[in-house]
N, C-alpha and C positions, 0 to 999 in steps of 0.2 A: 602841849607839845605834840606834833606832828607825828607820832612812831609811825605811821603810814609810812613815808617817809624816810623817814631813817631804818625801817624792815627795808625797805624797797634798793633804799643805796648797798645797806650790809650786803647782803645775799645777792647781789649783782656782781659778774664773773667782769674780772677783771687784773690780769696778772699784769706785769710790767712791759708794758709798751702795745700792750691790749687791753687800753682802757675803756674804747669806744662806748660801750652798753653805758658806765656810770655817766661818762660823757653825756651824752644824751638826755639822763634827768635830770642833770646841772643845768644844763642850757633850758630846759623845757621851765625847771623851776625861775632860774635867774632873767632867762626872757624877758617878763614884764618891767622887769626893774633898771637893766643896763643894757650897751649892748655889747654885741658878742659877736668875739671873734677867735680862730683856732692861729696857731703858729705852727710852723714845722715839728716839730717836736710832738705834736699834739696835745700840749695844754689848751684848756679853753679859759678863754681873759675874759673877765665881766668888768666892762669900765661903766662906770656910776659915776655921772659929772657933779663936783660940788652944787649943794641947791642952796648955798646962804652965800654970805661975803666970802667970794672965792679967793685963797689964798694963794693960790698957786702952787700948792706942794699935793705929790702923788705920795697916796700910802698904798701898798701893795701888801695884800694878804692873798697868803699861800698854802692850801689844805690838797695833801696827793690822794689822788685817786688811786692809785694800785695796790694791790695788795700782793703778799707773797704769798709765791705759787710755784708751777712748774712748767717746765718748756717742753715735749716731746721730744726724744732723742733719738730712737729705735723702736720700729713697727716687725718682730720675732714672726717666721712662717708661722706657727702658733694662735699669732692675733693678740701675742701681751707686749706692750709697751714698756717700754725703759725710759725714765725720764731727767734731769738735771734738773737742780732748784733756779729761782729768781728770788731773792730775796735768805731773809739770814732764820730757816729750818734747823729745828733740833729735833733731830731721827726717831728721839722718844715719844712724840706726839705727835709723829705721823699714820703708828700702826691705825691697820683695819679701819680705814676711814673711806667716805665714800667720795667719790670727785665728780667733775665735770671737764670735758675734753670739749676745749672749744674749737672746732673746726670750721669749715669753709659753709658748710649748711647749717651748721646751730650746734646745740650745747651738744652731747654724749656721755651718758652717767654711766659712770665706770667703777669700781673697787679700788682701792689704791692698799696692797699688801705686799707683807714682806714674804722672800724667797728665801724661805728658812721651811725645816721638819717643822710636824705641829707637834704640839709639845708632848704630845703619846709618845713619839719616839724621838725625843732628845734626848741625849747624855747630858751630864752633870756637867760638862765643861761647854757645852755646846749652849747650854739653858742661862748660861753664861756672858755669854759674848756679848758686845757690845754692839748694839744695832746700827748700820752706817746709810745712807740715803742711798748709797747705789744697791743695797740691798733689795730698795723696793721696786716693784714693777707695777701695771696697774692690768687691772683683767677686765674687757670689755665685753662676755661675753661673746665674742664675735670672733670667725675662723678669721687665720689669717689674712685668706684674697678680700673677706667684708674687711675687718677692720684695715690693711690700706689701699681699700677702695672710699671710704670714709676718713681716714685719720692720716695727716701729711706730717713727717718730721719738722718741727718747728712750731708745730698748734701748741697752743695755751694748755695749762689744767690749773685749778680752781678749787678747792674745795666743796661739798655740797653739803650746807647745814642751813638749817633754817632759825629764823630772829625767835626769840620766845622773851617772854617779861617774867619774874622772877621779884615781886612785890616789889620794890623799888628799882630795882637792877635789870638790866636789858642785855641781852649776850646772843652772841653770832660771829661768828666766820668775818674777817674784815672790818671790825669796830678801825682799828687799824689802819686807813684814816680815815672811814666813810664819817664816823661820827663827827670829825671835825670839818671834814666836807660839808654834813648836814650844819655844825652851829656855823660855820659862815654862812651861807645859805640861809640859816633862819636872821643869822645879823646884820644882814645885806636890807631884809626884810623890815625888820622892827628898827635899824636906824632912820631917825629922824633927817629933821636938818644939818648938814655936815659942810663943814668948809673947806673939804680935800676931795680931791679928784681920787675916788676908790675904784684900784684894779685887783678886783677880786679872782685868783688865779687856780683854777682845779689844778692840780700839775700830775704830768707823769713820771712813771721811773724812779721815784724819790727812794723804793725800796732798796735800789740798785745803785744807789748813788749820788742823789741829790738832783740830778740832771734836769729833770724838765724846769724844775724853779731857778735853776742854772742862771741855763738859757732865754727863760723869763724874765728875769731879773735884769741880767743886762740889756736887751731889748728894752723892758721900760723905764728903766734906769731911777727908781722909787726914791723919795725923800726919808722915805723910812719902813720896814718892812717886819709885818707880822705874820710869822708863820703858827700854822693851828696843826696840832697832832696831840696825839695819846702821849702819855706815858706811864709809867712802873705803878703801880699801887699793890705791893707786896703786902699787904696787910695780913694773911692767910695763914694757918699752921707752917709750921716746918724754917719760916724765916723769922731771923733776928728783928726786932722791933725795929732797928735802930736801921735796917736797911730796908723799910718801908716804903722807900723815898715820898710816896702820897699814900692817904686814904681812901676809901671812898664815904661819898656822902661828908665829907669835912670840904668843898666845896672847888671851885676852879684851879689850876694850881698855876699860878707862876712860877714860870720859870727863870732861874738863876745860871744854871749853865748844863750843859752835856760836854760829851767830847767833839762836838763840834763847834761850838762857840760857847764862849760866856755874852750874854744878853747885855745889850748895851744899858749900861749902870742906869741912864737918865730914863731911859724907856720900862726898866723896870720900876724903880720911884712912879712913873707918870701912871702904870697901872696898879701899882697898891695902892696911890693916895684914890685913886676914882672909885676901884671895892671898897676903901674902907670908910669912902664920903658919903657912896651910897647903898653902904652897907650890903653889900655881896659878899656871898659866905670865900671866902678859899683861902689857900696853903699857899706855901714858898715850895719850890722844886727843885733840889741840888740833885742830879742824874748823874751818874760815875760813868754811864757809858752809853751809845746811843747818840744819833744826831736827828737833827729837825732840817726842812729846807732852810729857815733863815741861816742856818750855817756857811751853805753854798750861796746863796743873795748876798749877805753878809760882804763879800771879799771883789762882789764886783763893782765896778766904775768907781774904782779908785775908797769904795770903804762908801758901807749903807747901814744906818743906825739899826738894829737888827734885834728881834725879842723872838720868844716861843711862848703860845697861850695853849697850856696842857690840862686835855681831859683825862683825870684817872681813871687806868684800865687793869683790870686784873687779867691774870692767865693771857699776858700778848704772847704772839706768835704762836698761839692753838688754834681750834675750832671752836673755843668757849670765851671769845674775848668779850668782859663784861664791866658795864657800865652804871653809875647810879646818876637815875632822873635830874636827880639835885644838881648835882655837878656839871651834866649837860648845860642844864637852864642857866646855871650860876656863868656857864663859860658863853652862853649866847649874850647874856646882860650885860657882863663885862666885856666884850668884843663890840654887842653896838653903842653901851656909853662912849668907849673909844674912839670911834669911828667919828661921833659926834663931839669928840674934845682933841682929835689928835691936831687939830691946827694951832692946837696951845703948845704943843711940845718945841720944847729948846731942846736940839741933842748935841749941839755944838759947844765944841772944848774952847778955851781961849788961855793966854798965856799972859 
């Protein structure tokens, strides 16, 4: 496995609708295989023409590039920043963390803290309170006239943590959905002979809405569409077993449904019979909340047979979002067997 790779996607700054940077090693990677083109929106499409008996049907898989972040709101005579989220932040795991301000010349590593007493001089009901996101600001080091001589209401901010491995388990800032960026990209790769035209699709903004697979979807208008993203692996102290939704290391999980779609019934059967013919480890995935692009693809041109192929991730929406080896590799095999059998799929109903 590649972690070159998947280090290089993780820790690459990119919040919603500033995905350029990831952009760029998608395309450098996928280059030799499809070609490539950007739409408005800025997703980057990797179209791969059938190489066997071409059937005529597009499968469209769709892994977003963005990760949640923050927008710049307020540049304080001071030189501290006020920020707003992109994406769905919980206040608790944002203290004392360190970021990146992406601006017009390059990144700006910044503090990202709360505007509260330090705990020497708090009261008992102050030590209390409930932490809220406008609480936080970030501190750049820099007087006021530097910092907005450097930093324009609107810049990005990003996280700043680095990949580290952890015996089997891999974790960083944006696992969310680089990793599944990366197994398309490795399953782009290790597919064989395919008898469907593959429009392999980076998308943006998905954090914020589903949007760039949106407006991808309808544009290509797919015979059937696989979307790749993380999800819940609660496995950890403090949670009920039974709201685990995945493990990890118990292998790829399919997906059954979230709150944005339930996966089309024929499309799920079509990837458990291929793990279990060729024995690839993975789980079933019932998600109580949470959506994938195929939610938004799903509802365009008139109804698009519609799945989610889910890599378990502990600790989402942290700076510690963490993965197992296994489970990656399981979700690449299973994605390129696919690729290489999706012209077998029936997903049409009859009466």
């Amino acid at each position: 496995m590649n972690l070159n790779l998947l280090q290089e996607l993780t820790e690459a700054h990119g919040v919603p609708g500033q995905e350029d940077r990831v952009r760029e090693i998608v395309a450098r990677e996928l280059k030799p295989y499809a070609d490539l083109s950007t739409d408005t929106m800025g997703n980057l499409i990797a179209h791969k023409q059938a190489t066997g008996n071409k059937s005529g049907k597009k499968l469209m898989l769709a892994a977003h590039m963005d990760e949640i972040g923050f927008i710049v709101s307020h540049i304080s005579d001071k030189g501290f920043l006020r920020i707003v989220p992109v994406g769905g932040w919980d206040p608790r795991m944002m203290a004392a963390q360190r970021v990146q301000v992406n601006t017009a010349t390059g990144l700006i590593p910044g503090l990202l803290m709360l505007g509260v007493k330090p705990k020497h001089l708090l009261s008992a009901e102050e030590a209390g309170r409930a932490m809220k996101i406008e609480d936080y600001f970030i501190d750049l080091g820099m007087t006021g006239d530097e910092a907005k001589s450097k930093v324009r209401v609107g810049d990005g901010v990003s996280m700043d943590r680095k990949f580290q491995t952890m015996g089997d388990l891999c974790t960083c800032k944006a696992m969310d959905d680089r990793v599944a960026v990366f197994v398309m990209i490795e399953a782009i790769k290790k597919a064989a002979s395919h008898n469907v035209d593959v429009y392999a699709v980076a998308t943006v903004q998905e954090e914020i809405g589903l949007r760039g697979a949106t407006a991808a979807g309808s544009s290509i208008k797919p015979d059937a569409v696989v979307a790749l993203d993380i999800t819940l692996a609660n496995d950890f102290p403090g949670i009920p077993e039974e709201a685990s939704v995945t493990r990890l290391g118990q292998g790829t999980a399919i997906k059954f449904m979230d709150s944005s779609l339930i996966c089309h019934p024929k499309m799920v059967a079509h990837f458990r019979d291929l793990a279990e013919s060729k024995g690839i480890k993975h789980q079933i995935e019932v998600l109580p909340f949470g959506g994938t692009d195929a939610g938004g693809i799903q509802r365009q041109n008139g109804g698009v047979p519609a799945f989610t192929l889910s890599i378990p991730c502990r600790y989402v929406h942290t700076v510690n979002e963490t993965v197992h080896k296994l489970d990656v590799q399981a979700s690449i095999d299973l994605l390129a067997a696919y690729i290489e059998d999706a012209h077998n799929g029936d997903y049409t109903y009859s009466v």
